[in-house]
C-alpha positions as MATLAB code, in Angstrom:
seq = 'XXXXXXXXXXXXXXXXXXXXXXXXXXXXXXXXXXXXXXXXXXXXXXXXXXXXXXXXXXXXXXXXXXXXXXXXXX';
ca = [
      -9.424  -10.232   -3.575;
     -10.036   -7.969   -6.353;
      -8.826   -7.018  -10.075;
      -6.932   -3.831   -8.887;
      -3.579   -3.809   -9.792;
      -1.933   -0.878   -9.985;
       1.317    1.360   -9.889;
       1.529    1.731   -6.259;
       4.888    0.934   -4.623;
       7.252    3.392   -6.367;
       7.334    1.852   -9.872;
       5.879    2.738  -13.114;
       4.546   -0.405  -14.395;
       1.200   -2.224  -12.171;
       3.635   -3.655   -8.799;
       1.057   -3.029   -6.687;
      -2.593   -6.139   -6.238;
      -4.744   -6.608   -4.010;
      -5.085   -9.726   -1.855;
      -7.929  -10.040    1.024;
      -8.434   -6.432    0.454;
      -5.227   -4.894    0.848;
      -2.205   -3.997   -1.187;
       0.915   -6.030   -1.787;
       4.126   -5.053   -3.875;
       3.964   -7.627   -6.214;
       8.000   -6.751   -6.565;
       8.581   -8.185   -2.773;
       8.887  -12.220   -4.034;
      12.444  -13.831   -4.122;
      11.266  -16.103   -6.975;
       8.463  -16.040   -9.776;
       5.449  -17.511   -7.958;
       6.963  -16.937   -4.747;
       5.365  -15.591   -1.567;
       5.142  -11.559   -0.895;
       7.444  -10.208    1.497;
       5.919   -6.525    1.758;
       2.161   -5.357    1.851;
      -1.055   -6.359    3.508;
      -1.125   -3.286    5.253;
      -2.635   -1.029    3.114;
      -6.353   -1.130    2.541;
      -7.403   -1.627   -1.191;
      -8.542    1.781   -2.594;
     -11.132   -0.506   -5.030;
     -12.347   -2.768   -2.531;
     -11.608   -1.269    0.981;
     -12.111    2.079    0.520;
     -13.174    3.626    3.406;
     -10.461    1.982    5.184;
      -8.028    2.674    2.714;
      -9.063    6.896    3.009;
      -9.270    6.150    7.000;
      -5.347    4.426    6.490;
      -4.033    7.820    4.733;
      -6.150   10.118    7.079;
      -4.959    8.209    9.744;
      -0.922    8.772    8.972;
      -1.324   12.554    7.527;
      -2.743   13.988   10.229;
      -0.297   11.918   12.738;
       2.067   14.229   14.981;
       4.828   13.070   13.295;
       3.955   14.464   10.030;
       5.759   17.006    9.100;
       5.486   19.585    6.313;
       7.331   17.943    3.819;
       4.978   15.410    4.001;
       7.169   12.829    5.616;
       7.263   10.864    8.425;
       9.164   12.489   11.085;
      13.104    9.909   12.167;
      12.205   11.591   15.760;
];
């Protein structure tokens, strides 16, 4: 685990730290202190980046990417 903590998830404030390396939204716990619910899936851009550029590469240049840069319902 790293220091990065970061706006990551969709929010303006820091929701986003790293853990082992990859991101979790720190927004995703039912209680203070709780356990994450969403994350780990996405490398760390601090700590894992080659993985982390490999992870967006990766889902970009997927078929189902379209032009609005979304992921395609098909």
């Amino acid at each position: 685990m790293c220091d990065y903590h970061a706006p990551f998830f969709g929010a303006t404030y820091p929701d986003a730290c790293c853990i082992d390396g990859y991101l979790w939204d720190l927004d995703s716990c039912d209680e203070p202190g709780g356990a994450l619910s969403v994350g780990g899936d996405i490398p760390c851009p601090a700590c894992n980046p080659t993985a982390h550029e490999a992870y967006f590469t990766d889902v970009t240049e997927s078929e189902e990417f379209t032009e609005t840069c979304t992921l395609s319902d098909d």
